[in-house]
gemmi code that builds the backbone of each chain (N, CA, C; Angstrom):
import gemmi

chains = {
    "A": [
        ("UNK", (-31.601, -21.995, 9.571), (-32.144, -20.760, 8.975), (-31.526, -19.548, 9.664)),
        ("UNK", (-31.228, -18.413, 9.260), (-30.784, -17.317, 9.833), (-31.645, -16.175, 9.610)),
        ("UNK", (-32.042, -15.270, 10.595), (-32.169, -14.089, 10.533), (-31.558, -12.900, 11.466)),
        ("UNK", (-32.215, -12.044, 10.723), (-31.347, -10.523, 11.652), (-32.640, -9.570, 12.357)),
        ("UNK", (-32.476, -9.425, 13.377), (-33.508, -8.530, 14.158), (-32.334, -6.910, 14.188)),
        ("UNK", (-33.369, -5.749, 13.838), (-32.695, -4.232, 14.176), (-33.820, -4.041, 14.924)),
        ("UNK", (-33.208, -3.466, 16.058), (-33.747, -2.813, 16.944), (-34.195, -1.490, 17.159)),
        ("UNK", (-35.514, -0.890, 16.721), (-35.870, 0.747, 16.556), (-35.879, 0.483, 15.031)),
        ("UNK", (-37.053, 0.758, 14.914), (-37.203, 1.521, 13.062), (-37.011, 2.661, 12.901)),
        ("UNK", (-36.891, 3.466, 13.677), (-36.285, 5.130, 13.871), (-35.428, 4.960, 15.066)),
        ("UNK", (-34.624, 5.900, 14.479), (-33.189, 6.665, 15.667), (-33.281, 7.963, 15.232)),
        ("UNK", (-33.157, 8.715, 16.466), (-33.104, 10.131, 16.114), (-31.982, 10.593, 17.106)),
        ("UNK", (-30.811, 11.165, 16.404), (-29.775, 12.259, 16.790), (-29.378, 13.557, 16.852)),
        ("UNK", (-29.181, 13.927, 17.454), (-28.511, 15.592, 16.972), (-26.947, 15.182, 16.634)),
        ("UNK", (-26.870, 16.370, 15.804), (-25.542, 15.958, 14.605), (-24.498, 16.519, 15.965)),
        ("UNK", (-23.229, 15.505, 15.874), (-21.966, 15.499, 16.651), (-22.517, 14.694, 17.271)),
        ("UNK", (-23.254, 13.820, 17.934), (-24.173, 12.946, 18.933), (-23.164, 11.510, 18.238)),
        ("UNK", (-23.035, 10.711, 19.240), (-22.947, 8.988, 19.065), (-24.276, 8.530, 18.193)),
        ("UNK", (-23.954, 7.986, 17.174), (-24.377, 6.813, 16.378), (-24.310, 5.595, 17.102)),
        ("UNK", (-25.279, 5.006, 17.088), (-26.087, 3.398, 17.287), (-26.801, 2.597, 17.003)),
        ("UNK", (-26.563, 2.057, 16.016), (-27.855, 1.300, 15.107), (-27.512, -0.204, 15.158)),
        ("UNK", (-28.724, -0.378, 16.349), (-28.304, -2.349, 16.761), (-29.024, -3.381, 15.950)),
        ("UNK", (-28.101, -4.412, 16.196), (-28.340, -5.748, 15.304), (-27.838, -6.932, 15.861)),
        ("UNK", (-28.865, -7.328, 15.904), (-28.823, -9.131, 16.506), (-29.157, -10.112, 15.432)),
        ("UNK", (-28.300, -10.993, 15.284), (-28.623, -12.250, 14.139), (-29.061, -13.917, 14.524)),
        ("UNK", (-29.545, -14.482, 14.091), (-29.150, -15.942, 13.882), (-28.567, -16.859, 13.318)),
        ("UNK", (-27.826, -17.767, 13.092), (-27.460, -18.509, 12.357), (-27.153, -19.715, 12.658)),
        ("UNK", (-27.345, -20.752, 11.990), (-26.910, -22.146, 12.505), (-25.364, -22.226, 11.820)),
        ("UNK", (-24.188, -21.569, 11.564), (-23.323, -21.559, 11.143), (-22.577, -20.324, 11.406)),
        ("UNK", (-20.976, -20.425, 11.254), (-20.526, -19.342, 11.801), (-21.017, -18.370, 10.384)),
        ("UNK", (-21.355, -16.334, 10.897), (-22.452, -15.767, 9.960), (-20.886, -14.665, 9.054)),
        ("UNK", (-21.261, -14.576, 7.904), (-20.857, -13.478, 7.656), (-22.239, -12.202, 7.531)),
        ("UNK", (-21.555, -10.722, 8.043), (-22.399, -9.747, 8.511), (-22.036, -8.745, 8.009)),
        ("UNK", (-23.391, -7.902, 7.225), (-22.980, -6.624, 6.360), (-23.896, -5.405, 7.023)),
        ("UNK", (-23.560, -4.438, 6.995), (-24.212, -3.243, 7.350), (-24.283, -2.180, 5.710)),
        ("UNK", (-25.880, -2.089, 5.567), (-25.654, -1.292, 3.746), (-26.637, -0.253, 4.477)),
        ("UNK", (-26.427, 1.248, 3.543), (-26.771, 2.290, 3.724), (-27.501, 2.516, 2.451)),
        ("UNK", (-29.108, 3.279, 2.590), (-29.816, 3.310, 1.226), (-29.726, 4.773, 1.252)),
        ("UNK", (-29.661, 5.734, 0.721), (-30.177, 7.163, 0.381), (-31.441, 7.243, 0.092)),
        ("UNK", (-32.221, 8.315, 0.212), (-33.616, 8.794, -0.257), (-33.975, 8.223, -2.008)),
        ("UNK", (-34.474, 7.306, -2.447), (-34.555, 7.130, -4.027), (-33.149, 6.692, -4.268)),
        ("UNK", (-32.637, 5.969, -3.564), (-31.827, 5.383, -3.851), (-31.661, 3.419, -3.578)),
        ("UNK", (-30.418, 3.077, -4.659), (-30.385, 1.726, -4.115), (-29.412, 1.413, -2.904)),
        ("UNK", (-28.807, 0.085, -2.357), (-28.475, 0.265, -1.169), (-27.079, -0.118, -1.386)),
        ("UNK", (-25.958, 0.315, -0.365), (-24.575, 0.503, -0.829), (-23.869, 0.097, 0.685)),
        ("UNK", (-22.841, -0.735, 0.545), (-22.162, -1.262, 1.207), (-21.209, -0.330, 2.054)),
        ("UNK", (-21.831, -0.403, 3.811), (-21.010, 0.654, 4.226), (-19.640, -0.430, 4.999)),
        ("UNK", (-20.234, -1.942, 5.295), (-19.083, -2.707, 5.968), (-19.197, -4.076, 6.280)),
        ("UNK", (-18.274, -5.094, 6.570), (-18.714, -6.157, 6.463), (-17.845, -6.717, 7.564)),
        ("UNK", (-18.435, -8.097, 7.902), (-17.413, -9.059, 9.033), (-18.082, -10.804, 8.378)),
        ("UNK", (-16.039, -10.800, 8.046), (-16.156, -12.352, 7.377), (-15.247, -12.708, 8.610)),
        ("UNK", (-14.114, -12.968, 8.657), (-13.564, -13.087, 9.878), (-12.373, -12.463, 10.442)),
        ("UNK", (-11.524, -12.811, 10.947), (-10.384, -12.360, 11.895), (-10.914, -11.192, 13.139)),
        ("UNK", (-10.325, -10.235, 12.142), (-10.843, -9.112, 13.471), (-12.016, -8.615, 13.854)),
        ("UNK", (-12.375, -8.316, 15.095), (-13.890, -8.372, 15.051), (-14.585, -7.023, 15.144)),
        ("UNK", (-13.695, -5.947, 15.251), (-13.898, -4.318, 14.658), (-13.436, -4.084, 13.699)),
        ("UNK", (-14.756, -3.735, 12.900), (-14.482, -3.447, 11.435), (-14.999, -2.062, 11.011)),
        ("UNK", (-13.954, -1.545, 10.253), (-14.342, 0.008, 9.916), (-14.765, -0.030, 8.387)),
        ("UNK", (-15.983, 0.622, 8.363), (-15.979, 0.536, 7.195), (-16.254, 2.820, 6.238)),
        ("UNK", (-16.651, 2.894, 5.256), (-16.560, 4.055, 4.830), (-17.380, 5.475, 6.002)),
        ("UNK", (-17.386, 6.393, 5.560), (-17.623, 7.232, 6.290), (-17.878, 7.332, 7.696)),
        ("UNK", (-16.798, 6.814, 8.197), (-16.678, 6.883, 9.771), (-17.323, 5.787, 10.405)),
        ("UNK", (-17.871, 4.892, 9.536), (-18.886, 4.326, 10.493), (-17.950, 2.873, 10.855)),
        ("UNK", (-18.224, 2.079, 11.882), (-17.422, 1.014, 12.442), (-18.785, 0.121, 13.005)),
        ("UNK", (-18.167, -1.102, 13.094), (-19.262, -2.317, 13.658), (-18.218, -3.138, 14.673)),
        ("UNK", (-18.494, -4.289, 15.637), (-17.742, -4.859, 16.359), (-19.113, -6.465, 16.391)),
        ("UNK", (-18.081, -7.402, 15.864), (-19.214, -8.445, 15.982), (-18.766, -9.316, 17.471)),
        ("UNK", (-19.918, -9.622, 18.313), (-19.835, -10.377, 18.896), (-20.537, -11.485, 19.360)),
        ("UNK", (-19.566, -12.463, 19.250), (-20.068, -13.845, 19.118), (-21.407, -14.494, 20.215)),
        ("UNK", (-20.447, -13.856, 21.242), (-21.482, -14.309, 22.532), (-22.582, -13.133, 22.581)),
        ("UNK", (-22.839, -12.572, 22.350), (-24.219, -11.820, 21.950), (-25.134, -12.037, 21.057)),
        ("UNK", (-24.313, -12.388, 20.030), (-24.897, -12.442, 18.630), (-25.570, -11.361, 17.893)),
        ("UNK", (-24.557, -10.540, 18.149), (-24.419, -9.113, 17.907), (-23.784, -8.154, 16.799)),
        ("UNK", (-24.027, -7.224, 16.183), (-23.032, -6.482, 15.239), (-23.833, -5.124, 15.060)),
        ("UNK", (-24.040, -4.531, 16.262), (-24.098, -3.123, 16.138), (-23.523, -2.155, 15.429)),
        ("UNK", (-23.846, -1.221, 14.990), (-23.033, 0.024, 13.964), (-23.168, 1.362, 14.703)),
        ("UNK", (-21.682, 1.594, 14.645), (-21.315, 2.729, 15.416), (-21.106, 3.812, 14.962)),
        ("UNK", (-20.862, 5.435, 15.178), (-20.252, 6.338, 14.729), (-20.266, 7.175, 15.610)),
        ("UNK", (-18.991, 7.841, 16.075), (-18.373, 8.660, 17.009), (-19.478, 9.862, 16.676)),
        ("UNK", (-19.266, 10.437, 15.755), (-20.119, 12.263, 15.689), (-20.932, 11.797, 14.356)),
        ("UNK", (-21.853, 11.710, 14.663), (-23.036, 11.953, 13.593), (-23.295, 13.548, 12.474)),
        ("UNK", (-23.355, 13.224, 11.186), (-23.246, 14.231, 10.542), (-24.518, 14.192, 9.698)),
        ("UNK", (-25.388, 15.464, 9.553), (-26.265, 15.683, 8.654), (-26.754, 14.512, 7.615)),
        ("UNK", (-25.158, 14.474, 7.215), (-25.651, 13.858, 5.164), (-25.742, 12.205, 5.930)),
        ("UNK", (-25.359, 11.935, 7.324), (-25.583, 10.438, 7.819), (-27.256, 10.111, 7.845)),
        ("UNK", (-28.158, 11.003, 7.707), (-29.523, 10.564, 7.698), (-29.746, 9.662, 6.445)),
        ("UNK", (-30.476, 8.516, 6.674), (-30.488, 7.099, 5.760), (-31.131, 6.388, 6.347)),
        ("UNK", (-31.488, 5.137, 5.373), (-32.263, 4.325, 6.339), (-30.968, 3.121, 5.854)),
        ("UNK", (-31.067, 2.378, 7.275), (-29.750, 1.737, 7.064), (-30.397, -0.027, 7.796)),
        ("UNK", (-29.259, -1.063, 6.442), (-29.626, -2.431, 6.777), (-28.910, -3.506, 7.289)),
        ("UNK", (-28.873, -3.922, 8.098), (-28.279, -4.921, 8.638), (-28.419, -6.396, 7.639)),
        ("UNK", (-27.559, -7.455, 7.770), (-27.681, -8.258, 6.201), (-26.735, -9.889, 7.376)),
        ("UNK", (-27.083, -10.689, 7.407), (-26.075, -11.623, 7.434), (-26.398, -13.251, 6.383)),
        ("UNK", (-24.896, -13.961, 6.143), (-25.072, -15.030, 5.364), (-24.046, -15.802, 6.023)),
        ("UNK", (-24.313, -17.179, 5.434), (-23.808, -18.219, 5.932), (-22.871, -18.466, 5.518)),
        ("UNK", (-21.485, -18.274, 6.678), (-20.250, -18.116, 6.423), (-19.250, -19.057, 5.972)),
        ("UNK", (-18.913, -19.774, 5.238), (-18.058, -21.120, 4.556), (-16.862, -20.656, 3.137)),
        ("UNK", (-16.001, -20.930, 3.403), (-14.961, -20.808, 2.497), (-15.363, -21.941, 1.177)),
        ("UNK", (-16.051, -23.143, 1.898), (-16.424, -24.412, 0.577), (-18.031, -24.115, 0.525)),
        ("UNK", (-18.812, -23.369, 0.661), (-20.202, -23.224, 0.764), (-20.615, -23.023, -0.557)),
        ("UNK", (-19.974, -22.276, -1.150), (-20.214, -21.654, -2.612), (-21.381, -20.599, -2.218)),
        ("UNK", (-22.646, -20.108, -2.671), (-23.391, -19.177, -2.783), (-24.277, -19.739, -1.599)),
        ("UNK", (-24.583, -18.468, -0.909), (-25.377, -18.058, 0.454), (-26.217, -17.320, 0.219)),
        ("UNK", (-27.722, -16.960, 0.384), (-28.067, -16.205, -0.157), (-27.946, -14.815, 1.361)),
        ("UNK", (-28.187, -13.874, 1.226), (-28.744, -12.752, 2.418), (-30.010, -12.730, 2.931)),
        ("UNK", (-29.950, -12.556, 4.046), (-31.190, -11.931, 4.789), (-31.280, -11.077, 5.229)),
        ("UNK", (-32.122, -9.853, 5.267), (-32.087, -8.603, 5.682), (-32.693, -7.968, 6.872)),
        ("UNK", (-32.286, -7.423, 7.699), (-33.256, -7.118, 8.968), (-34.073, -5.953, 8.292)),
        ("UNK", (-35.260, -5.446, 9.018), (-36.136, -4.965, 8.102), (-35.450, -3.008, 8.321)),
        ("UNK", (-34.664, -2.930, 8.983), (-33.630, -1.738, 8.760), (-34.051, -0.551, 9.752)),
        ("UNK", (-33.374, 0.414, 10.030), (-34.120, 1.141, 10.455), (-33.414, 2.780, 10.332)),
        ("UNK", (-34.322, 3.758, 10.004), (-33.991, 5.177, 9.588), (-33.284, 5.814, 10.790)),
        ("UNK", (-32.602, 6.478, 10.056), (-31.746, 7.264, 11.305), (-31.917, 8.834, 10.802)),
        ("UNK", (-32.249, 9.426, 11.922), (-32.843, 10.920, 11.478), (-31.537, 11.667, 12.241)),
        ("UNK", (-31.508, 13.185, 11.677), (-29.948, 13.590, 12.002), (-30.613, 15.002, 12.472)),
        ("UNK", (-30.686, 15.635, 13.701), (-31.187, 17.073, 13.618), (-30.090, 17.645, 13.829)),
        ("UNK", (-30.447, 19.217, 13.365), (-29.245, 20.296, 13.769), (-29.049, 20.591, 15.228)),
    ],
    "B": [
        ("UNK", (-17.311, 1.156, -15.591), (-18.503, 0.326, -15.277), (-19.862, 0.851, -14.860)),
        ("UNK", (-20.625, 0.522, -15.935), (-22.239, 1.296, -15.440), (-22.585, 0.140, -14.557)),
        ("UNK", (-22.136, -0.675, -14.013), (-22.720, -1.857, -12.655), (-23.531, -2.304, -12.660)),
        ("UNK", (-24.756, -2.008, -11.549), (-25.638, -2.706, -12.063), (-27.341, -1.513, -12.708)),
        ("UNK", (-27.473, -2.097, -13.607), (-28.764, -0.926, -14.087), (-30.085, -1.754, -14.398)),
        ("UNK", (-30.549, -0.845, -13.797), (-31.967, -1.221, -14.012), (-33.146, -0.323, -14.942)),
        ("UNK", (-34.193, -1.135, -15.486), (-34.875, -0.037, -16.181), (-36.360, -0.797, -16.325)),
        ("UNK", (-37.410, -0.056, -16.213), (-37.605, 1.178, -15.831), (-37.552, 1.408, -14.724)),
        ("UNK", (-37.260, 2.997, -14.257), (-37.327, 3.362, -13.186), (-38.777, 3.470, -12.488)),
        ("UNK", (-39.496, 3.750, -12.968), (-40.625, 3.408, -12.687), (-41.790, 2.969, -13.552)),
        ("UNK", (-43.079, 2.580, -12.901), (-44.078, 1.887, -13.786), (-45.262, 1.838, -13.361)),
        ("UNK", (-46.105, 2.238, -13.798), (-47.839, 1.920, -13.406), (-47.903, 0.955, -13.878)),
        ("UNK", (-49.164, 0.220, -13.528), (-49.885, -1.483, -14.355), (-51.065, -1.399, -13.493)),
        ("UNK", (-51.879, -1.668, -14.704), (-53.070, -2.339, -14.254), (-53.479, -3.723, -13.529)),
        ("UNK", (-53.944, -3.591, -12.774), (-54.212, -5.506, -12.520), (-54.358, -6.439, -13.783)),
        ("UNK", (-53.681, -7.160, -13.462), (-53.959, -8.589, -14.989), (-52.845, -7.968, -15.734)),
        ("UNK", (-52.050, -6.905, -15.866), (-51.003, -6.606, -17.264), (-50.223, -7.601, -16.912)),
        ("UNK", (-49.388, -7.892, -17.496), (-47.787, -8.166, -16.910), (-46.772, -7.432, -18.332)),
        ("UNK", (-45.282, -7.497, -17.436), (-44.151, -6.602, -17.950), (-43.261, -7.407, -17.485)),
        ("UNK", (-42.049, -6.749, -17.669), (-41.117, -7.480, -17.503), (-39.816, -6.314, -16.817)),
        ("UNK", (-39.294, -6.545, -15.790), (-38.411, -5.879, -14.998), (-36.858, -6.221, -15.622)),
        ("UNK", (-36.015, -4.907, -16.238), (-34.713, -5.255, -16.450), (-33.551, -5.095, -15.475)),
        ("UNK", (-32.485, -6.412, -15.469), (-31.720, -5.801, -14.715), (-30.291, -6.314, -15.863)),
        ("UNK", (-29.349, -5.652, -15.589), (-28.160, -6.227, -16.559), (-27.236, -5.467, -15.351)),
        ("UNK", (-25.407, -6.245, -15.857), (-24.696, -5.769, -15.189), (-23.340, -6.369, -15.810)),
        ("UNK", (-22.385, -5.219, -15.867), (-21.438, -5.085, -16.570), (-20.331, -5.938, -15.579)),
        ("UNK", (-20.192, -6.796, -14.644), (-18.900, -6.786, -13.859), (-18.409, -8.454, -13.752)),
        ("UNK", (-19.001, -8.753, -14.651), (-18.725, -10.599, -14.894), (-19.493, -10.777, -13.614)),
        ("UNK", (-20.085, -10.747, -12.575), (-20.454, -11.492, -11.291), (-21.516, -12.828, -11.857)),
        ("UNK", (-21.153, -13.760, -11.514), (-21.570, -14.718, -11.494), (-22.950, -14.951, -10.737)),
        ("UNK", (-23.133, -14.519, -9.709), (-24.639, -14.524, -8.830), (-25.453, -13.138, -8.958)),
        ("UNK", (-26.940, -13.123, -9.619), (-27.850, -12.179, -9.567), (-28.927, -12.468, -8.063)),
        ("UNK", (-29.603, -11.350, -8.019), (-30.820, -11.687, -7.205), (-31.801, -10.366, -7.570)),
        ("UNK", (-32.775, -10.649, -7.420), (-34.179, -9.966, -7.561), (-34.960, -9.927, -5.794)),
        ("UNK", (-34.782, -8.510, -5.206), (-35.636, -8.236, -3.931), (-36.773, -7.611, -4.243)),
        ("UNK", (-37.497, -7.794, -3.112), (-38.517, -6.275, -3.183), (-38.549, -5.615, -1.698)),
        ("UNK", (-38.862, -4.554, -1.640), (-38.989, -3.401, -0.577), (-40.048, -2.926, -0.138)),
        ("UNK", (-40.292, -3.192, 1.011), (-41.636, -2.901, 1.190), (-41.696, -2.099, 2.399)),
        ("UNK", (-42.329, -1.102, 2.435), (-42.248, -0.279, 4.395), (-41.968, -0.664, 4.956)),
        ("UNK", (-41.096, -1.099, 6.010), (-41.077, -1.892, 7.812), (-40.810, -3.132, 6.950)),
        ("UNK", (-39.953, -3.717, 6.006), (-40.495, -5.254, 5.905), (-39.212, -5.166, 5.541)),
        ("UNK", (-37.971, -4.354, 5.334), (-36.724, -4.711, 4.431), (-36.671, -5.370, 3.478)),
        ("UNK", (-35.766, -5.884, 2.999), (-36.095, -6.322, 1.413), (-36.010, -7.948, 1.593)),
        ("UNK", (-36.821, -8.621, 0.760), (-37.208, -10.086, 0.882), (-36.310, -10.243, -0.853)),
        ("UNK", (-36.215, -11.448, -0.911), (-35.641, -11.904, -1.845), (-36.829, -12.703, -2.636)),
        ("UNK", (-36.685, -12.567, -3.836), (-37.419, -13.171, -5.205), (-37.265, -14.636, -5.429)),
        ("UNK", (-36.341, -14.269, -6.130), (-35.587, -15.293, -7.291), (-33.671, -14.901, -7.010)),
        ("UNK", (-33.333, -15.563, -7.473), (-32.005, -15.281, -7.485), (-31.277, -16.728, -8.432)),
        ("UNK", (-30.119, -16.665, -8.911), (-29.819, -17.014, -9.997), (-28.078, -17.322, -9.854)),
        ("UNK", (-27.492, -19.068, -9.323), (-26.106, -18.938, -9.216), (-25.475, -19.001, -10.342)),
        ("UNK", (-25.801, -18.701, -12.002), (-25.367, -19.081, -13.097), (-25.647, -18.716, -14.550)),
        ("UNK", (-25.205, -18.452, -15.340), (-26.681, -18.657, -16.677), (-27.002, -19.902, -16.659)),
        ("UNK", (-28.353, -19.938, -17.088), (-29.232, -21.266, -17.032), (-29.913, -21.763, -15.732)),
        ("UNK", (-29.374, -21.103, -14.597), (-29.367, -21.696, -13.118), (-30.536, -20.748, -12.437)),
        ("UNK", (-32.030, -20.576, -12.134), (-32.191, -19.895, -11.142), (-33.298, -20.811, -9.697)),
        ("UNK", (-33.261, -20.135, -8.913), (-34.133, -20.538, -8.050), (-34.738, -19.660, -6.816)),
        ("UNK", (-35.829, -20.294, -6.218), (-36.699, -19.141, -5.363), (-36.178, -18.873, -4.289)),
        ("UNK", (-36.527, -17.791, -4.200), (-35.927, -17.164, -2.511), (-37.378, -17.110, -1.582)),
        ("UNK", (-37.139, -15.845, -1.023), (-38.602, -16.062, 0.227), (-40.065, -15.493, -0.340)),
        ("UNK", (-40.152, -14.928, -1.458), (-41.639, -14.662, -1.890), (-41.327, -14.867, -3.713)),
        ("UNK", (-41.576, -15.697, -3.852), (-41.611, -15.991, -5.616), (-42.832, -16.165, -5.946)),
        ("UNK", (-43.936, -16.294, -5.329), (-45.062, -16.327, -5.827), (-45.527, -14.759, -7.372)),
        ("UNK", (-45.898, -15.560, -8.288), (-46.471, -14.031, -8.806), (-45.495, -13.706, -9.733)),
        ("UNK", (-43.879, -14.133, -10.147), (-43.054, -14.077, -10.601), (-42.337, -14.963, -11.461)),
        ("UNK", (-41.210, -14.832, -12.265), (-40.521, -15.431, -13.284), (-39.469, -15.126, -13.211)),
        ("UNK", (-38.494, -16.008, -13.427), (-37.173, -15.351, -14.061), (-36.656, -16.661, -14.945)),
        ("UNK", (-35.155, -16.104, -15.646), (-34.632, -16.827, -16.370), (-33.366, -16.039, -16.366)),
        ("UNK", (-32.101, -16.921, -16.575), (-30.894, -16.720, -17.044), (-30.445, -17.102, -18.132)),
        ("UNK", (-30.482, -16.511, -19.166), (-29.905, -17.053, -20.572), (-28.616, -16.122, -20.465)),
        ("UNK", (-27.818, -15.126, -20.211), (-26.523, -14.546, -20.317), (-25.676, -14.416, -19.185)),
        ("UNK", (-24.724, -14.318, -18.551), (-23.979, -13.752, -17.699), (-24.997, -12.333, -16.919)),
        ("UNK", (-24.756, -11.129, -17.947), (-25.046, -10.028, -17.755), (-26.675, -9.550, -17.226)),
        ("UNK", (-27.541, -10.667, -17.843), (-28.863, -10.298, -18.001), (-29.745, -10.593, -17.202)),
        ("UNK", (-30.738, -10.518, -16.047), (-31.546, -10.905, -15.037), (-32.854, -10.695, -15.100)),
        ("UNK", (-33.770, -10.877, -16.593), (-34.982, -10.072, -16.162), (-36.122, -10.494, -15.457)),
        ("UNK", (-36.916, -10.028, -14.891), (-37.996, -10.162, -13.788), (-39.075, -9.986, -14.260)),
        ("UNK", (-40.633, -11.091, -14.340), (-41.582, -10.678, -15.678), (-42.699, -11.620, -14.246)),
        ("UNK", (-43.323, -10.408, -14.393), (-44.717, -10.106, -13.907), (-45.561, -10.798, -14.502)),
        ("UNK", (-46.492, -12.053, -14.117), (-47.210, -12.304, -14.797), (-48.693, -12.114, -14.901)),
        ("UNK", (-49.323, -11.834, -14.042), (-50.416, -11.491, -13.605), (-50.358, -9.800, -12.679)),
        ("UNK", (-49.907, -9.229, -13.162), (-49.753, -8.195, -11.851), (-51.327, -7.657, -10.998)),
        ("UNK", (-50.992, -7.738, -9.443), (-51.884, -7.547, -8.691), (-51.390, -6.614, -7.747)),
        ("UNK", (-52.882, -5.882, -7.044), (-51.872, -4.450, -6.123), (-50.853, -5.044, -5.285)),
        ("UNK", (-51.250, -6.209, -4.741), (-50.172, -6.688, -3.539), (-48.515, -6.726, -4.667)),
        ("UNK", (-48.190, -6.730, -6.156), (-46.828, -6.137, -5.847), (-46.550, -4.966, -5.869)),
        ("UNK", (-47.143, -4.019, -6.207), (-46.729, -2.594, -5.905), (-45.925, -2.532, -4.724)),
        ("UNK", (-44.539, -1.902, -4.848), (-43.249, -2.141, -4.534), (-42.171, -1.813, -5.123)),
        ("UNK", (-40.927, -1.403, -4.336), (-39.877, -1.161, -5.403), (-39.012, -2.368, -5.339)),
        ("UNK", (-38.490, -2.643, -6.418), (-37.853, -3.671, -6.829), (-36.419, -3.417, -7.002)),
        ("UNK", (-35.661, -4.137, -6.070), (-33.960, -4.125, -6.668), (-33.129, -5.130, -7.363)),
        ("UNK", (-32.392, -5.273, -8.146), (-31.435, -6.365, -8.582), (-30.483, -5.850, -7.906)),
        ("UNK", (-29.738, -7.031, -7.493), (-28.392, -7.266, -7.422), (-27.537, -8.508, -8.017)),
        ("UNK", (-26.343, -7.980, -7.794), (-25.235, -8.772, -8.381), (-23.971, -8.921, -7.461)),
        ("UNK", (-23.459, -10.510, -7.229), (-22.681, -10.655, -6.644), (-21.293, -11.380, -6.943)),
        ("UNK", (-20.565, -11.619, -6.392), (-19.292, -12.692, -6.672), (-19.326, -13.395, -5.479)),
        ("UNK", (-18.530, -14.725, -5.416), (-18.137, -15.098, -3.770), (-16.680, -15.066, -3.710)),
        ("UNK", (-16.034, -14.273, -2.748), (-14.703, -14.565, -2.830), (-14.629, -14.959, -1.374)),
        ("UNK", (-13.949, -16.177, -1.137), (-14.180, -17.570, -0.153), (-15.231, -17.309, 0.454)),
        ("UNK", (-16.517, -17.320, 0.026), (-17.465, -18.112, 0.646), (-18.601, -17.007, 0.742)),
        ("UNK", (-17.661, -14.951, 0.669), (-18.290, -14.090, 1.037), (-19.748, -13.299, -0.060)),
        ("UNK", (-20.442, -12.923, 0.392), (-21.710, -12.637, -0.815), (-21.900, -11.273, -0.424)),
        ("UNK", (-20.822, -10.588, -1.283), (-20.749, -9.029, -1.460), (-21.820, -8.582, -2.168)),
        ("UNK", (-23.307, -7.971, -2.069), (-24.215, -7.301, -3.218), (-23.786, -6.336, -3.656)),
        ("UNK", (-23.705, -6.180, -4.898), (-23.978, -4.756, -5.779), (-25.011, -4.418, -6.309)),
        ("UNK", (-26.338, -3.391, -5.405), (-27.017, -3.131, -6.135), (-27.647, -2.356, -7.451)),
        ("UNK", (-28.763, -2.608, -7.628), (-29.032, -1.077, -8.947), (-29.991, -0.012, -7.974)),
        ("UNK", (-30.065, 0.609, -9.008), (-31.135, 1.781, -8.694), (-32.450, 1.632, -8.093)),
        ("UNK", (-32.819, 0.522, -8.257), (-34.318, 0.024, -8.397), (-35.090, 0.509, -9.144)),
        ("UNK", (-36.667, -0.086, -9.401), (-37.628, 0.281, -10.175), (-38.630, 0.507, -9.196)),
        ("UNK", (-39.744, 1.343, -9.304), (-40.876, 1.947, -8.029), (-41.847, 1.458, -9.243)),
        ("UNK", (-42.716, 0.573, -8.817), (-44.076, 0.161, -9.525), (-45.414, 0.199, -8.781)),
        ("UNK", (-45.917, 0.353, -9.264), (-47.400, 0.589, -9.092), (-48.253, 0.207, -9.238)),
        ("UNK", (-49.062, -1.012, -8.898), (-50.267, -1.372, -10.083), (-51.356, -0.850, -9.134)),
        ("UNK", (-52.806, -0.688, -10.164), (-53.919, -0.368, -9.708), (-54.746, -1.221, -9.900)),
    ],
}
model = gemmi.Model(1)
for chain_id, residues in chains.items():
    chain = gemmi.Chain(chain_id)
    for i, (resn, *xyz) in enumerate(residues, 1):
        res = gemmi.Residue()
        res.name, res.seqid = resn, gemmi.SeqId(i, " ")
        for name, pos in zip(("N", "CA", "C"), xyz):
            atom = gemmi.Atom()
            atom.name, atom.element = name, gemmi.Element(name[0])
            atom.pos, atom.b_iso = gemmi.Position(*pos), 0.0
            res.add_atom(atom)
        chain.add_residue(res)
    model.add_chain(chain)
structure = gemmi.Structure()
structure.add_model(model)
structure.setup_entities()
């Protein structure tokens, strides 16, 4: 069975500040790992993912993840935090197999990131 | 591509109605799923569906239905509605390309029952 623990249901930054939004998983298999971003009344949108090779992955608006194995880890990063980055944001992993066919997701229960001036 | 859409956007219900939740999606993906959202709880999975003709339960199916008769079509039908689902509801839609389960979600629907 796999799940994902996020750590803090709120983060609060001042804008230009380091981004940090942590995530620890389980899996009895090697995991593939997504990081999705929801907007206010919105649905949720794919900011990045780790299937394999490299293990820093950049994904859209600045934001980057680094999975690591011996942690069991895939934190989400961002150098300078910007205003429109306030979201509540989800951590996601599935069970990683090229012959697996369909995996379903599990979601960590996410957590808001507040952006002050 | 309108992707994936959902309708209605929102909905009141009384206890005991039931309705039926649409989701459709224009992008051939072969795998649907039905979540719900709840405060502090992230989204749990329904039902989900590897096929037309094909579906099966995820982590809370109690209270719910689905069926696949098209590619495109996913709908979600309430049968008894009670306050415990008041919740917003998302579809998604996926492909696997080797092994990976990319979601595309919709908009969601915000429901309500009393």
């Amino acid at each position: 069975a796999q799940s994902v623990t996020q750590l803090g249901s709120h983060v609060s930054v001042s804008e230009g500040a380091l981004v940090l939004l942590r995530c620890n998983y389980s899996s009895s298999v090697p995991p593939y790992l997504f990081w999705y971003v929801q907007y206010p009344n919105q649905g949720l949108q794919l900011l990045l993912k780790y299937t394999t090779g490299a293990t820093l992955v950049k994904g859209i608006n600045g934001f980057e993840a680094e999975f690591k194995k011996s942690e069991t880890s895939f934190h989400l990063t961002k150098p300078s935090a910007h205003m429109s980055d306030a979201a509540e944001y989800f951590c996601a992993v599935s069970e990683g197999s090229e012959n697996s066919g369909y995996s379903t997701l599990t979601f960590g229960k996410g957590t808001m990131l507040l952006v002050s001036p | 591509n309108a992707g994936v859409t959902q309708t209605p956007k929102f909905q009141v219900l009384k206890t005991g109605q039931s309705m039926t939740l649409q989701c459709a999606q224009d992008m051939n993906h072969e795998y649907m799923s039905w979540y719900r959202q709840d405060p502090g709880m992230g989204l749990r999975l329904i039902h989900y569906s590897v096929g037309a003709g094909i579906t099966d339960q995820g982590e809370v199916p109690n209270g719910y239905n689905v069926s696949r008769s098209t590619t495109e079509d996913f709908p979600l039908r309430l049968l008894s509605a009670a306050p415990s689902q008041t919740s917003v509801y998302f579809c998604a839609s996926s492909y696997t390309a080797s092994g990976v389960n990319e979601q595309y979600f919709g908009p969601g629907t915000r429901l309500t029952v009393t």
